[in-house]
C-alpha positions in Angstrom: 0.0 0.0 0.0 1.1 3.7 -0.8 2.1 5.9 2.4 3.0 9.4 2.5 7.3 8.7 2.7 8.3 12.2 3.8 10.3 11.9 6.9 10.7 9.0 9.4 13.0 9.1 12.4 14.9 5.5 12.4 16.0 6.1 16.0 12.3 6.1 17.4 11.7 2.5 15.5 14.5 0.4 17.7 11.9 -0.7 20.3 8.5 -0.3 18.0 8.2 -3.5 16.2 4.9 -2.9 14.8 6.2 0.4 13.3 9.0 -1.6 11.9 6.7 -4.3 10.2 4.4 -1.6 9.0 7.0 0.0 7.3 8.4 -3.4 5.4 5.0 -3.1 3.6 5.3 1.0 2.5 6.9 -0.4 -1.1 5.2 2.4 -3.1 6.7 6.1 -3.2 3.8 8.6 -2.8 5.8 11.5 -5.0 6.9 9.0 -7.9 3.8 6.7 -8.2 4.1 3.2 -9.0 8.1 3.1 -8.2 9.1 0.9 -5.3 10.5 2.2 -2.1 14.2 1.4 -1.7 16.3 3.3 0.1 16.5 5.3 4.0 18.1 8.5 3.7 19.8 9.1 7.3 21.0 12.6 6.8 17.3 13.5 5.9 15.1 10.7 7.6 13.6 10.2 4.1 12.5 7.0 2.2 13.7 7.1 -1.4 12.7 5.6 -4.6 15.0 5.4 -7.3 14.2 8.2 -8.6 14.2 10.5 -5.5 17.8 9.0 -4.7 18.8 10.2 -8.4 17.4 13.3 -7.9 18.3 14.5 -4.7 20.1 12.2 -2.7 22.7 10.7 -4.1 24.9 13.3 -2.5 24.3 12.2 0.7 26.7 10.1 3.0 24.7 8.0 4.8 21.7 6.3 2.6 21.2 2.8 3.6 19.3 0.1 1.7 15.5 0.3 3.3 14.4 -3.3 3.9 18.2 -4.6 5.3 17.9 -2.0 7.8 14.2 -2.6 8.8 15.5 -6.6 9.0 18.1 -5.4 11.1 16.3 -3.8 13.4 13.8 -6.5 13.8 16.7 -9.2 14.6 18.2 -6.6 17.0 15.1 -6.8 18.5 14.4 -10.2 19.9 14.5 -11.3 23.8 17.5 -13.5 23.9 19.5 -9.8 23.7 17.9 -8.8 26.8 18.3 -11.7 29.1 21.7 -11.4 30.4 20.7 -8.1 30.8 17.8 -8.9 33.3 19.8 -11.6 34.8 22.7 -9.1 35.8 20.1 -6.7 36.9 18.3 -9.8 38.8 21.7 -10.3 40.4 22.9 -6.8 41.5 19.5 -6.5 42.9 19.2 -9.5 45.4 22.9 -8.4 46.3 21.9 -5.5 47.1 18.8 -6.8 49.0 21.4 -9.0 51.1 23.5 -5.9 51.6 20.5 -3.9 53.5 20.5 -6.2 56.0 23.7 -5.1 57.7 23.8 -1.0 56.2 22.4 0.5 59.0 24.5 -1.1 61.7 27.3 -0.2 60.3 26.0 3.4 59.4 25.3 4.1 62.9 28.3 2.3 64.3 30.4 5.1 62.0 28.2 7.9 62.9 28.7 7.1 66.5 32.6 7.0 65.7 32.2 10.3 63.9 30.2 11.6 66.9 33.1 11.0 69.4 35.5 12.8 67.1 33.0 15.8 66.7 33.6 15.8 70.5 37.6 16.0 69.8 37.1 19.0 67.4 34.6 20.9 70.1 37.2 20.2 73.0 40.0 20.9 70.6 38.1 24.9 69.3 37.4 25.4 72.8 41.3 25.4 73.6 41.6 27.9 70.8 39.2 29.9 71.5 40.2 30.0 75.4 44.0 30.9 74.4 42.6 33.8 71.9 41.1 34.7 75.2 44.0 34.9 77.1 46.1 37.1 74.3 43.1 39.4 74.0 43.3 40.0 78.0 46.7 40.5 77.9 46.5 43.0 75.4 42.9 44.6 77.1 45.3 45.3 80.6 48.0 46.9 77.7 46.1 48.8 76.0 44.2 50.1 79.3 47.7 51.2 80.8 48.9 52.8 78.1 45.7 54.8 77.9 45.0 56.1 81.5 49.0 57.7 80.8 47.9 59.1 77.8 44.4 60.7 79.4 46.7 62.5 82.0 49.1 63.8 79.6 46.5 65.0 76.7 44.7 66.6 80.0 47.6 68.5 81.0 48.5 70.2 77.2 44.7 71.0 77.0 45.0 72.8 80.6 47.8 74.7 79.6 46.5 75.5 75.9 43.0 76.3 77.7 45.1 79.1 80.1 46.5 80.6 77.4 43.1 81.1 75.5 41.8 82.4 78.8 44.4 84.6 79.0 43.9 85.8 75.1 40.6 86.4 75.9 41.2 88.9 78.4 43.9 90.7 76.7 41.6 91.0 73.6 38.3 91.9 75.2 40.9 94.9 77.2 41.9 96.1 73.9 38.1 96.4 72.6 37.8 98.3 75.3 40.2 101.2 76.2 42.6 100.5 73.1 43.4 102.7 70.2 42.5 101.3 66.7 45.4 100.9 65.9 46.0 98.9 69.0 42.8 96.6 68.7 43.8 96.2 65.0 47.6 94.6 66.2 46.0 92.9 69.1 43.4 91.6 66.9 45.5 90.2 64.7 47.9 88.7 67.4 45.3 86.7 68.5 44.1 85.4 65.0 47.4 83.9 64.4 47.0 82.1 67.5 43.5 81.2 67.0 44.0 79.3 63.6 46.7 76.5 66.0 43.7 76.4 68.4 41.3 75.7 66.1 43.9 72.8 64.3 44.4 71.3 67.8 40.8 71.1 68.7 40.0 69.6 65.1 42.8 66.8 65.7 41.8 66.6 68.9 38.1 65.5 68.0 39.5 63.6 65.0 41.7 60.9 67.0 39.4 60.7 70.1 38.3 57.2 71.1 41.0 55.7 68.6 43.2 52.7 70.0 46.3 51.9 68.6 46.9 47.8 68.8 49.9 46.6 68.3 50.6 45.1 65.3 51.8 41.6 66.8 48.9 41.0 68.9 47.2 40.0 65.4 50.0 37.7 63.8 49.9 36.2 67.2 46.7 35.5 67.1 47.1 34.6 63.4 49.9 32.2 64.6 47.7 30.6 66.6 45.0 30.4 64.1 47.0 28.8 61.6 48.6 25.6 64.2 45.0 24.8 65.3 43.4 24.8 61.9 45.9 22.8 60.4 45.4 20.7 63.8 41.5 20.6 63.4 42.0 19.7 59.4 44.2 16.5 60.2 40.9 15.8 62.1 38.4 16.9 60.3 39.9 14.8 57.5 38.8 11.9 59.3 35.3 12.6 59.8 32.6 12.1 57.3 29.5 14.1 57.1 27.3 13.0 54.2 27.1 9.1 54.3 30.3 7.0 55.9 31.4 4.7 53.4 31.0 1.4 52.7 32.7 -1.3 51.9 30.9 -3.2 49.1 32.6 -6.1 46.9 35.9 -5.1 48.7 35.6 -1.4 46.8 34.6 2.0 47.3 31.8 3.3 44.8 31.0 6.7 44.9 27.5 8.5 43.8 26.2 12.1 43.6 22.8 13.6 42.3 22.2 16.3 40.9 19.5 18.2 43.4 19.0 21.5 41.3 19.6 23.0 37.8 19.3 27.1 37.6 19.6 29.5 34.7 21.7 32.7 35.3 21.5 35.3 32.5 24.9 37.3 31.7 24.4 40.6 32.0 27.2 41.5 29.4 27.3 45.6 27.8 27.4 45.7 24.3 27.1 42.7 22.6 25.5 41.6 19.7 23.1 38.0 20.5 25.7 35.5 20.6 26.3 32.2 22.0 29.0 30.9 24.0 30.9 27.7 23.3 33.1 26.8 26.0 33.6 27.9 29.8 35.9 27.6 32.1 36.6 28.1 36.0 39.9 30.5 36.7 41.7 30.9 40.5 39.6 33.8 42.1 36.0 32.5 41.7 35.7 33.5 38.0 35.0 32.4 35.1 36.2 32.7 31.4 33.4 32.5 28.5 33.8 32.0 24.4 32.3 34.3 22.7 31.6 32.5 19.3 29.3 35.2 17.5 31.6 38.7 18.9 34.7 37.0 18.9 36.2 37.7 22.1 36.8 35.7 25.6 35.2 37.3 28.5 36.2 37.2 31.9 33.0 36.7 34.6 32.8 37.3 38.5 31.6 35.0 40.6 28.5 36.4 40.7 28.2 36.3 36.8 29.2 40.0 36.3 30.9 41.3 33.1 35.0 42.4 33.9 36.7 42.4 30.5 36.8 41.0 27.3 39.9 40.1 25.2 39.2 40.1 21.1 39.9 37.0 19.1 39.9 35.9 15.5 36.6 34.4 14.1 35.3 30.7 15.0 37.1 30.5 18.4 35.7 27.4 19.8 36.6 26.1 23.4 39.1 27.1 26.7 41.3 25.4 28.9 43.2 26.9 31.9 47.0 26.6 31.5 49.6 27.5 34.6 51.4 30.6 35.2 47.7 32.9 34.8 47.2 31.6 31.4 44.5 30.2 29.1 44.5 28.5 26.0 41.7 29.1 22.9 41.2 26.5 19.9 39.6 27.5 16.7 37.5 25.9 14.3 39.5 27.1 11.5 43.3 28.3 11.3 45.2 25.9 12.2 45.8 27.8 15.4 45.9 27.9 19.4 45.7 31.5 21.1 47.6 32.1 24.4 46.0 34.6 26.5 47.0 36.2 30.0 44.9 37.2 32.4 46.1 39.3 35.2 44.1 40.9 37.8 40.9 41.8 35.9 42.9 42.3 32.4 42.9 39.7 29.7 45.0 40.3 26.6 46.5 37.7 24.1 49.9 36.7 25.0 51.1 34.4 21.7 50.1 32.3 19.1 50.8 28.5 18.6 50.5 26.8 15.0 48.9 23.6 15.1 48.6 20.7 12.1 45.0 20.6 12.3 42.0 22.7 12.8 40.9 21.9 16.7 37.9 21.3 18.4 38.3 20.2 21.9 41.0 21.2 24.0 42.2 20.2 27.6 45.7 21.1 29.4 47.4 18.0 30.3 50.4 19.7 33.0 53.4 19.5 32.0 53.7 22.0 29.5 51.2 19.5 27.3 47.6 19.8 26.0 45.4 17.0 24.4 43.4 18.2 21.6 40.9 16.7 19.1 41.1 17.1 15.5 40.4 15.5 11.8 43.4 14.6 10.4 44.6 15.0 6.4 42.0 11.8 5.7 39.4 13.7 7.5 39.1 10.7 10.5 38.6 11.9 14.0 41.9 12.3 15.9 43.4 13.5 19.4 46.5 14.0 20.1 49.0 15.0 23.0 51.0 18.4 21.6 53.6 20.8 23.4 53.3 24.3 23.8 54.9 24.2 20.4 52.3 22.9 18.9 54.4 20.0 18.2 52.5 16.4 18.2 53.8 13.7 20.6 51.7 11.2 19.7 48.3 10.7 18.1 45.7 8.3 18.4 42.6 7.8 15.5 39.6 6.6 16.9 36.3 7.3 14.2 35.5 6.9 10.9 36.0 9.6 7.8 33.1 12.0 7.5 32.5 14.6 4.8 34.8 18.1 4.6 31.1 20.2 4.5 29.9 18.0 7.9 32.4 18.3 10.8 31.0 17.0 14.1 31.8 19.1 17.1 33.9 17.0 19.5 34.3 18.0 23.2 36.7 16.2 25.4 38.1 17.1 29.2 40.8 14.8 31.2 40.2 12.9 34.6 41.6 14.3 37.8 44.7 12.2 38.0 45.0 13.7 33.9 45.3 9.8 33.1 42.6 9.2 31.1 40.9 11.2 27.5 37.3 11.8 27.4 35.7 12.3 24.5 31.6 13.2 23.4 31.2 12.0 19.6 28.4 13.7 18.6 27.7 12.0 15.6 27.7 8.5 16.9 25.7 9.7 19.6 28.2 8.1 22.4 30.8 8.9 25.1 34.3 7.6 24.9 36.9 6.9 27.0 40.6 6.2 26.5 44.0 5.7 28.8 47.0 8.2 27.6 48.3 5.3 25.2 45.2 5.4 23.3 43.4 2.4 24.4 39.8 2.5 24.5 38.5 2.0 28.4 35.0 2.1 28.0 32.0 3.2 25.3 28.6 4.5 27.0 25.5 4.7 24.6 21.9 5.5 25.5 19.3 6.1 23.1 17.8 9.0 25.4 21.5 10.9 24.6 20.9 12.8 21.4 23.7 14.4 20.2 26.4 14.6 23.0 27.9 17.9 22.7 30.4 17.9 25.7 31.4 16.3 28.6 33.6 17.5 31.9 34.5 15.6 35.7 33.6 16.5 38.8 36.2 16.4 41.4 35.5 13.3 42.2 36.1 11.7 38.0 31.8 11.5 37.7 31.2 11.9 34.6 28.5 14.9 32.9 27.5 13.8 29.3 25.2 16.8 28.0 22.6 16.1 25.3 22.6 18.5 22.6 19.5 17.5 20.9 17.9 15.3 23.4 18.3 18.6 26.1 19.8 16.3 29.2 22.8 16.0 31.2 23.6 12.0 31.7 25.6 11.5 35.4 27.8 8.6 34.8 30.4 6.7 37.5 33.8 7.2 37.0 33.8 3.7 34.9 30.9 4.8 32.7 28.0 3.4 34.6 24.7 5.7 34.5 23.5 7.0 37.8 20.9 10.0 37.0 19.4 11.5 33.9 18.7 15.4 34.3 16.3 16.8 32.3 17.1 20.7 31.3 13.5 22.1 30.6 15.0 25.9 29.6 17.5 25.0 26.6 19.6 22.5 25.2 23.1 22.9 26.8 27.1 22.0 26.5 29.2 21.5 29.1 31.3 24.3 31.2 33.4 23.4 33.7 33.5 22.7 37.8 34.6 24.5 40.2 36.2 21.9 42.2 33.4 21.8 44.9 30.2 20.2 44.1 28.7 22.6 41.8 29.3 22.1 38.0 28.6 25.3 35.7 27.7 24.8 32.2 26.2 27.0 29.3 23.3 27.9 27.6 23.3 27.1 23.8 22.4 30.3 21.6 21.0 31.8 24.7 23.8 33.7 26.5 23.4 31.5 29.5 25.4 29.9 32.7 23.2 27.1 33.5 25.1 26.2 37.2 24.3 22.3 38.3 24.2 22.1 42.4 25.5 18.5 43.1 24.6 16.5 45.9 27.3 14.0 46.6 26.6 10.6 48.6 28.9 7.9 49.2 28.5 4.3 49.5 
């Protein structure tokens, strides 16, 4: 039977069976009657007949023959693929039934542990406190002294000062009175020269009154003491856990967060055209550093998401990373280049230029005077490699298939922690990868709710933050790749930013000028 063979979405027939089977008997092409349907277009999600192929899309990279894909997804789809699934799932979950039964003992058998050194750190602030005490005291008794001196001897200058006024007074008021005019002129202006030291030493007078000089050792005393007991308190308060103690389960330690709130912060940024911004990044101080794709320029942002400055850049610059020494580095999409910038203070200006072999997408600084970027090389096949602040390539590692010059995928990648291991968000095979610094593949993740990955970045603790592009949420995976939460972003479809090194993870708005900032709730188990 003829159907109407506009547009299909292939992705949205995986699980539908019926759709599937329904569609193995649309042979007849609605535009070109009577010719039979043969081909699936994927860059358009169209069903072709020979004649719509020859006409307008035999261009196209990825047109697959209709009915082997349709059989394909119909074999994919049968139970035997799903029952080692159910029986892993089966077995991880009467574990975890087993492993209920002795939790909360040992929960409240570390909180009570936890509770006695809470005791320590009370006893051990109280100390502090009660020597900060003791200094202040001491210094009260000082500064007490020294002030009852200085009352008697500011009361005896203001005696003698008060005489003389007294004494001015009366020689003035006899001149007024029985004087010549040229005598009450002379007199008069005797005492003005006098008045205008009287009138300096009252204003000085009322000017330092009730001031207290301290002496300047009483507060790096105090700061000394500071500093022992909270290096003191952090050797203990290293030992206690606040959250949830952890847990020893399969002889290792997992750990989980959750993301407990998502809000949208508007830049407030003077002068700019509607842009979007393509890559964040956190820099010491609180703030933050924002591409500016459309204007061209990197910004530098409070902590409160306030404009500082902006630094110009050539067109198409594309992500950030933070080097050492109050530096930053910015890829481009085109030029072959890698910008340098320097940010002192609240000033941002470019600082030198490195050449690179390729045009690059993601970059991440490495340490050690290294960055890892992502690239297509010369045979157009997705690529990252480890460079030098030369632009130099150590070593490179391939790890996609070719793709057409007019249809580059954006690839974002960031670097664990420990800077031991590449992760990379291919867009255009809608997965996450992971690879050691040799180039071997660790782990793939896959989910057919992740449309589109268009970055990824770590928390402090290696979770990983896959953000959907297209499907408009932020995938929280374990350190090994392993889901734990899917957060839907209702506002806009976002790519990632960076953290902070806390538990809050800051990312950006696409085509909305946006910091969309991630609180993180982290639990351990």
């Amino acid at each position: 039977m003829a159907k109407e063979n506009a547009t299909f979405n292939m992705e949205e027939l995986e699980h539908n069976s019926n759709a599937v089977m329904e569609l193995k008997d649309c042979v007849t092409c609605s535009k070109h009657h009577g010719e039979d349907i043969k081909y699936f277009c994927k860059d358009h999600d169209f069903m072709c007949c020979g004649v719509c192929y020859s006409e307008g899309h035999n261009t196209c990279l990825r047109v697959l023959d209709l009915q082997t894909e349709l059989s394909s997804l119909l074999y994919n789809n049968k139970p035997d693929d799903i029952f080692g699934d159910l029986k892993q799932i089966e077995i991880h979950l009467k574990k975890f039934m087993e492993l209920n039964e002795v939790i909360l003992d040992r929960i409240v058998a570390q909180i009570n542990t936890s509770t006695d050194q809470i005791r320590v750190l009370k006893k051990k602030i109280n100390d502090v406190l009660d020597e900060i005490e003791k200094v202040l005291k001491a210094e009260k008794s000082r500064i007490c002294k020294e002030e009852e001196i200085k009352k008697e001897k500011e009361n005896q200058q203001c005696s003698s000062i008060l005489s003389s006024v007294t004494r001015h007074l009366y020689i003035l008021k006899i001149a007024d009175t029985y004087g010549s005019d040229a005598q009450k002129f002379l007199t008069t202006e005797k005492v003005r020269s006098q008045l205008r030291s009287y009138i300096n030493l009252v204003r000085e007078k009322y000017e330092t009154i009730g001031t207290v000089s301290i002496k300047a050792d009483l507060l790096s005393s105090i700061q000394s003491i500071l500093s022992v007991s909270v290096s003191e308190l952090g050797k203990l308060m290293s030992t206690v856990d606040y959250i949830i103690i952890p847990i020893t389960y399969s002889q290792s330690h997992a750990q989980y967060c959750q993301v407990k709130a998502v809000s949208v912060i508007k830049l407030q940024v003077p002068a700019l055209e509607p842009t979007c911004y393509t890559d964040i990044a956190f820099f010491p101080g609180d703030r933050l550093l924002a591409v500016d794709y459309v204007n061209q320029q990197c910004i530098l942002i409070s902590s409160s998401y306030q404009f500082i400055a902006s630094c110009p850049l050539p067109p198409c610059p594309w992500n950030i990373c933070v080097l050492d020494n109050q530096e930053v580095a910015v890829s481009f999409l085109y030029g072959n280049i890698i910008h340098i910038l320097s940010v002192v203070g609240n000033v941002i200006r470019p600082a030198r230029v490195i050449p690179t072999k390729y045009n690059c997408n993601g970059i991440a600084y490495a340490g050690n005077g290294t960055m890892v970027v992502n690239w297509y090389n010369a045979t157009l096949r997705s690529e990252w490699s480890l460079i030098n602040m030369r632009g130099e390539v150590i070593h490179s590692h391939v790890y996609d298939s070719p793709c057409s010059p007019y249809n580059y995928y954006n690839r974002y990648l960031t670097l664990n922690n420990a800077k031991t291991r590449v992760i990379i968000s291919a867009d255009a095979i809608n997965s996450l990868l992971c690879f050691d610094m040799d180039g071997n593949r660790l782990f793939t993740y896959k989910a057919d709710n992740l449309v589109e990955p268009k970055g990824v970045v770590v928390d402090r603790h290696d979770n990983i933050y896959v953000i959907g592009h297209v499907s408009k949420n932020i995938h929280l995976l374990s350190p090994n790749g392993y889901i734990i939460q899917e957060v839907t972003d209702e506002m806009r479809p976002v790519i990632p930013g960076k953290t902070d090194g806390s538990f809050r993870v800051s990312m950006h708005g696409w085509m909305d000028a946006c910091i969309h900032v991630l609180s993180v709730l982290l639990f351990m188990f």
